[in-house]
DRENKELUM-811700 format. One line per 3 residues: for each residue x, y, z of N, C-alpha, C. Coordinates in steps of 0.1 Angstrom, whole numbers, plus 2048, in hexadecimal, padded with zeros to 3 digits. Layout:
REM DRENKELUM-811700
X Y Z X Y Z X Y Z ~ ...
END
This chain:
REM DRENKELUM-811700
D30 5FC 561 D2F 60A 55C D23 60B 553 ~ D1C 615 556 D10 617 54D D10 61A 53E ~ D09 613 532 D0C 617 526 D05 623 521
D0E 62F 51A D0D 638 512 CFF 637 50D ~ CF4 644 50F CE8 643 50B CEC 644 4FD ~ CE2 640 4F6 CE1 63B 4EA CD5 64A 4E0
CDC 64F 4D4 CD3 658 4CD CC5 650 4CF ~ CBF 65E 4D1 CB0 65B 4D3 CA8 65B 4C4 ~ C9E 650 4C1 C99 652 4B4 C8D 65A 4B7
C89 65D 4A6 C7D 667 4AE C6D 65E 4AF ~ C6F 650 4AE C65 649 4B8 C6B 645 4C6 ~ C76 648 4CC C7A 64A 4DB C74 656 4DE
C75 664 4D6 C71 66E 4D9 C60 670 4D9 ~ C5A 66B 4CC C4C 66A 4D2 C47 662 4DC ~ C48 657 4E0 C4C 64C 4E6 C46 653 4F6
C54 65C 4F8 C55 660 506 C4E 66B 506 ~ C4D 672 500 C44 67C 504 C34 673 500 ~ C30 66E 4FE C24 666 4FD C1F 65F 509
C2C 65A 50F C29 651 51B C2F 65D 528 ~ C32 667 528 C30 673 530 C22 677 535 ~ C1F 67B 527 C15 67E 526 C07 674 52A
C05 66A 52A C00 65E 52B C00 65E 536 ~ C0B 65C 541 C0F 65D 54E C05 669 555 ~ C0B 673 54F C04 683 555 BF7 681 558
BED 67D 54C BDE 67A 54B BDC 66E 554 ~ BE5 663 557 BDE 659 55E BDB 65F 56C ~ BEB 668 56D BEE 66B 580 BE1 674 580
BDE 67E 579 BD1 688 57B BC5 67E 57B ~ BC1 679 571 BB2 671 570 BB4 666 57C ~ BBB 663 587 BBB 65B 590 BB6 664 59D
BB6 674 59E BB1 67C 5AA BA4 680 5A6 ~ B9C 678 59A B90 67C 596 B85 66D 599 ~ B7A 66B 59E B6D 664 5A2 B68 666 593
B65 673 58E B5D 66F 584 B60 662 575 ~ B57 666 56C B58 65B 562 B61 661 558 ~ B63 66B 552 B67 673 549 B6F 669 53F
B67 661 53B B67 658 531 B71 65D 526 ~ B6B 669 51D B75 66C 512 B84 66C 519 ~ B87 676 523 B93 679 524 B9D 66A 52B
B94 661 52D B9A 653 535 B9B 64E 529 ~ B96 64C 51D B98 646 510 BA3 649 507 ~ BA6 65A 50C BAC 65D 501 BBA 65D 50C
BBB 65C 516 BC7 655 522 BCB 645 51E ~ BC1 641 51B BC2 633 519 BC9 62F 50C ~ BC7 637 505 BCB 635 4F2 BDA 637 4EF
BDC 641 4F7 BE9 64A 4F8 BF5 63F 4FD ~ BEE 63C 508 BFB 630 515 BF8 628 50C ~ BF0 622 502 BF4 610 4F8 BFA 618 4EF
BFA 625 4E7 C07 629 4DE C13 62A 4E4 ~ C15 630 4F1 C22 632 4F3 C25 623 4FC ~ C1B 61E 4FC C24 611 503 C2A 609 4F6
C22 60B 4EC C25 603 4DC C35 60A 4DB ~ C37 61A 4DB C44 61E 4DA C50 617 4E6 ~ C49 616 4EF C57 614 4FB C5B 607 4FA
C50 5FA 4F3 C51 5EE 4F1 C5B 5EB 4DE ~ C59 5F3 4D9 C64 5F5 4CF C73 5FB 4D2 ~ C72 605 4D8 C7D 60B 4E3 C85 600 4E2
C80 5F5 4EF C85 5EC 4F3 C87 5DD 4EC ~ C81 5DD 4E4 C83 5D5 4DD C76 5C9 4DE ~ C6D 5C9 4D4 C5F 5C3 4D2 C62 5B6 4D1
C6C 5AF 4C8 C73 5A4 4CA C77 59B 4D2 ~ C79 5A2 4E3 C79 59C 4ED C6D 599 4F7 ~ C6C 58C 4F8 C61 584 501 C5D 590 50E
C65 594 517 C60 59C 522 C5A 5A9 51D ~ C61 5AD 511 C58 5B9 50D C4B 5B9 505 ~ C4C 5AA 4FE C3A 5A8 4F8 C34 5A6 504
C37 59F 50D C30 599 517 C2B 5A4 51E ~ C2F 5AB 51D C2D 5B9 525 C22 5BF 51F ~ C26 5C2 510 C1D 5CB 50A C0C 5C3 504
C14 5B5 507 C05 5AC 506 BFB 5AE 50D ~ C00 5B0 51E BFD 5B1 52B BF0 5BE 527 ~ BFC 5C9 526 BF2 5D9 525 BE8 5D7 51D
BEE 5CF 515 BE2 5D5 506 BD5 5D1 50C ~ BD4 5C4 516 BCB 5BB 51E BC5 5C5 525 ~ BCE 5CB 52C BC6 5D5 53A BC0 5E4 534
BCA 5E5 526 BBF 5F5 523 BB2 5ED 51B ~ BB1 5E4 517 BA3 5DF 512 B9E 5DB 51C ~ BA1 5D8 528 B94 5D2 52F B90 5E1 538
B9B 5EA 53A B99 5F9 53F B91 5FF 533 ~ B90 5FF 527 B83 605 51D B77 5FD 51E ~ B72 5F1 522 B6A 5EE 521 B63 5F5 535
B6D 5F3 53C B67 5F7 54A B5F 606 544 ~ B6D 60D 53F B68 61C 53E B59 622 533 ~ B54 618 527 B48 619 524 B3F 60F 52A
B3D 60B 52F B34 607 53B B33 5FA 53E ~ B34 5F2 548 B32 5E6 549 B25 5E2 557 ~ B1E 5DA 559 B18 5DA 562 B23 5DD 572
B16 5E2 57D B20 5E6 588 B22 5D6 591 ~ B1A 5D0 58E B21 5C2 593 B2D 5BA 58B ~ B2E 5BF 580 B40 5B7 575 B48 5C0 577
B45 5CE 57C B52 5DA 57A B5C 5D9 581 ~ B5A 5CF 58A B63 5D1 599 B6B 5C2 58F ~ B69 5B6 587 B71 5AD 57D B7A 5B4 573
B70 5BE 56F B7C 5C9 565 B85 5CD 570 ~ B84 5D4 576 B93 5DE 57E B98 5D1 581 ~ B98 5CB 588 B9A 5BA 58D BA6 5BD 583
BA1 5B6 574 BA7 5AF 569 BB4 5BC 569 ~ BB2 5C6 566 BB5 5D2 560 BC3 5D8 56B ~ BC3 5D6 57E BCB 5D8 582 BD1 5CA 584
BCD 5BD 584 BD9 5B6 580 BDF 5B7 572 ~ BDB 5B6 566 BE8 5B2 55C BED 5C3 55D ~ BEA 5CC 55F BEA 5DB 55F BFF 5D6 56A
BFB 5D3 572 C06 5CC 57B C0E 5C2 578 ~ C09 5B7 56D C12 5B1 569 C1B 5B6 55E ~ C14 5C2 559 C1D 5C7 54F C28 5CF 550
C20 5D4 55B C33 5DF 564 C3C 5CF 567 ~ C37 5CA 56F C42 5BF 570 C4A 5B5 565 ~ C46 5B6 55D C4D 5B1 54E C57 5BA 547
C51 5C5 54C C58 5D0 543 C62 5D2 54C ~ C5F 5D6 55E C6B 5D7 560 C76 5CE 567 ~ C72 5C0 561 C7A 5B7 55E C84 5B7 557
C7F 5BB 54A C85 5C1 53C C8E 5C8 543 ~ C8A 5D2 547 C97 5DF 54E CA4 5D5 552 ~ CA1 5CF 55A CAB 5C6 562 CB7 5BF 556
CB8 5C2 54C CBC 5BC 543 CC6 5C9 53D ~ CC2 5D2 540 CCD 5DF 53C CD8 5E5 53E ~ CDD 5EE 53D CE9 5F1 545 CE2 5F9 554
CEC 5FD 55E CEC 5FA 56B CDF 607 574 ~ CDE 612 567 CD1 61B 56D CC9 615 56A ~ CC3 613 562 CB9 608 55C CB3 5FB 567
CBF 5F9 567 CBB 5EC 572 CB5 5F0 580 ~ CC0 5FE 582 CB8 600 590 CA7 602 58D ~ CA2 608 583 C99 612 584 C90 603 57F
C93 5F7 57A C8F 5EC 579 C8A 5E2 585 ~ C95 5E4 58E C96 5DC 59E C87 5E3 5A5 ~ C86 5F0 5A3 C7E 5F7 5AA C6D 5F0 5A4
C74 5F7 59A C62 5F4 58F C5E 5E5 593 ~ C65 5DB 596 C63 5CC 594 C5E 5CB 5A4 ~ C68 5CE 5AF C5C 5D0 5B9 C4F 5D3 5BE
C4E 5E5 5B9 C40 5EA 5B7 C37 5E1 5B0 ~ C39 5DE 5A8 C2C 5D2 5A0 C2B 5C7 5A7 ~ C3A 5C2 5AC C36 5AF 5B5 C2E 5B6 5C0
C2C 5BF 5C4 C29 5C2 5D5 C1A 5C2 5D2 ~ C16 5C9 5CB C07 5CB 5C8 C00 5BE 5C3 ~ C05 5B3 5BB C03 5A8 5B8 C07 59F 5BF
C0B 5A0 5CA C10 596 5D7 C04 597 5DF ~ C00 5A3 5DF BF4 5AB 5E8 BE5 5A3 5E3 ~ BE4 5A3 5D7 BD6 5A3 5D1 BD8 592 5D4
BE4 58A 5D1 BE5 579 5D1 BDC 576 5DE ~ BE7 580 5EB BE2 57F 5FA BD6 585 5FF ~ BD4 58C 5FB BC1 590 5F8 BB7 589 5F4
BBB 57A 5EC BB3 571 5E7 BB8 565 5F4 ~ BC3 563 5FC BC7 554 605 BC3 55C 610 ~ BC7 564 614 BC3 56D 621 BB4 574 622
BAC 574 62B BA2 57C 630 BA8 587 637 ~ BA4 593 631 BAA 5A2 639 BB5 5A5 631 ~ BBA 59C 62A BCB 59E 629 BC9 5AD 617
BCC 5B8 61B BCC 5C7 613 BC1 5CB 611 ~ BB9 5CA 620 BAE 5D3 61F BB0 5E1 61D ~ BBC 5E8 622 BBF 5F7 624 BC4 5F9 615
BC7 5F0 60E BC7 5F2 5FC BBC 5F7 5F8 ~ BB2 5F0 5FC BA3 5ED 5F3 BA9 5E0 5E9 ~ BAF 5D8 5EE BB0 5CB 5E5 BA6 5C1 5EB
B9D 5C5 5F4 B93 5BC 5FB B89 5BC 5F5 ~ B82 5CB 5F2 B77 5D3 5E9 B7C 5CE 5DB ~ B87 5CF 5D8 B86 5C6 5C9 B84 5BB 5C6
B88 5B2 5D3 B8C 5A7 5D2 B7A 59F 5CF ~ B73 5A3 5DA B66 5A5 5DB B5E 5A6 5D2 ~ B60 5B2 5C9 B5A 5B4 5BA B60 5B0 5AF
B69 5A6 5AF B70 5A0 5AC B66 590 5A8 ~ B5E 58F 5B5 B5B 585 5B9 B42 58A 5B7 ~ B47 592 5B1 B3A 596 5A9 B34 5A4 5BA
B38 5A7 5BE B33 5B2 5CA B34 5BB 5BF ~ B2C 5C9 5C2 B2C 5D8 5BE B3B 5DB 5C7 ~ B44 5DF 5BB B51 5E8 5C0 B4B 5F6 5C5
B51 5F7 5D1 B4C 603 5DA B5C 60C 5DC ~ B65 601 5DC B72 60E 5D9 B84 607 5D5 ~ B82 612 5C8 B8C 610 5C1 B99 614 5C3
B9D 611 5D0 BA8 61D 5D0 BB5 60F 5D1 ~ BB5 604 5CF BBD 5FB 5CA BC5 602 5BA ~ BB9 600 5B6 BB7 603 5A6 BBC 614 5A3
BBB 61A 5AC BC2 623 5AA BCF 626 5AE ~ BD4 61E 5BA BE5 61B 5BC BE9 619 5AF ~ BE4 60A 5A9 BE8 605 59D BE9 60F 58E
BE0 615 58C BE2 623 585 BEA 62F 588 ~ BEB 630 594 BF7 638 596 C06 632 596 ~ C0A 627 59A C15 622 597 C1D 61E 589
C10 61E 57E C0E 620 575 C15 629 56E ~ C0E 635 575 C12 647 571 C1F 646 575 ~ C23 643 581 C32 647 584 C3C 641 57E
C3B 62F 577 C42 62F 56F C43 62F 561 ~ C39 637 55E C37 636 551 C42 644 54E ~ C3C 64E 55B C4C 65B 55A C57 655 557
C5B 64A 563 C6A 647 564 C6D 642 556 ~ C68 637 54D C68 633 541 C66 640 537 ~ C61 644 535 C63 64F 52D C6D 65B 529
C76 660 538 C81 663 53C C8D 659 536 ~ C8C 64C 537 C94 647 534 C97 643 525 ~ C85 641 520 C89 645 514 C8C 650 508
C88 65C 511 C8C 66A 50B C9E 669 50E ~ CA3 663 516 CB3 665 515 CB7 65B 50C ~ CB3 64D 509 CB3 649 4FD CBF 63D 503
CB8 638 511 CBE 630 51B CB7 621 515 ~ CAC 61E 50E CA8 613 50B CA6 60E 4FE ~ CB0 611 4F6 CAE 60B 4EC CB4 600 4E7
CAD 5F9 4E5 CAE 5E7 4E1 CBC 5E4 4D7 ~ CC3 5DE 4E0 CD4 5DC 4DC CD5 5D7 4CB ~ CC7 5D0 4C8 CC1 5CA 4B9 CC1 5DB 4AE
CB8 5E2 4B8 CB8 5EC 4AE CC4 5F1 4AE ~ CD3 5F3 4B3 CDB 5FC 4AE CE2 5F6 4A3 ~ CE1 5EC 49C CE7 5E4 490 CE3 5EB 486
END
């Protein structure tokens, strides 16, 4: 039986609307080629606050949720250095860097889910596949020849390997999966479904 959402604090409530909103800007700025640096920065500032809130949410004190929020804090710094400029032979190492831990950090976190009561978990089960799939991809992209060309995990993998990245649309799955759960997490913590069993004491 699922447990009774829990009063929302009002860092659940900025929290989720932070990482709504965070979501919103990522899913938009992923149907844009340009550089639009400010507004990718100030995308980027927003998802390390409200990931800071969702990782208190759940409880900071637990290994899968530092590990998580270790992860991000890794991939929005190596995504702010991409976004003020890095040469075009290292940029394809940044996204590289940036959609792996970017991926390891959904997977930690919705590891964490797995630990909840029983909506939680489902929306946990989900999130932990989406992340292994794309990181199962990029592993077999490095042992396989061919193996996620139709990703663009070949073209990363490539500039990865010092080539000019010619197309990011890896890197943009991984930002959009991103966006989508960063909604689903935000939902859950505006109903006030994840709050760390430590904090109700």
């Amino acid at each position: 039986m699922d447990a009774i959402s829990q009063p929302r604090s009002l860092n659940a409530k900025v929290g989720a609307i932070g990482l709504a909103a965070s979501a919103f800007l990522t899913l938009l700025l992923s149907h844009f080629s340009a550089t639009l640096a400010p507004l990718r920065l100030l995308c980027l500032a927003l998802s390390a606050f409200a990931a800071w809130c969702f990782c208190d949410e759940m409880g900071m004190r637990k290994p899968l949720n530092r590990a998580g929020f270790v992860l991000f804090v890794i991939a929005v710094a190596v995504k702010v250095q991409a976004i003020l400029g890095v040469s075009a032979r290292d940029a394809g190492r940044y996204y590289l860097l940036f959609a792996a831990f970017l991926l390891l950090a959904l997977m930690f976190w919705s590891v964490a889910f797995l630990h909840r009561q029983r909506s939680v978990k489902v929306v946990g089960a989900v999130g932990v596949v989406v992340s292994v799939v794309p990181i199962a991809a990029l592993i077999a992209g490095h042992l396989a020849v061919g193996t996620g060309a139709f990703l663009g995990i070949k073209a990363l993998l490539a500039a990865g390997d010092g080539a000019v990245l010619a197309d990011r649309s890896f890197v943009t799955l991984v930002e959009r999966l991103f966006g989508l759960w960063a909604y689903v997490a935000a939902w859950l913590m505006w109903r006030g479904h994840l709050v760390s069993p430590s904090s109700r004491a």
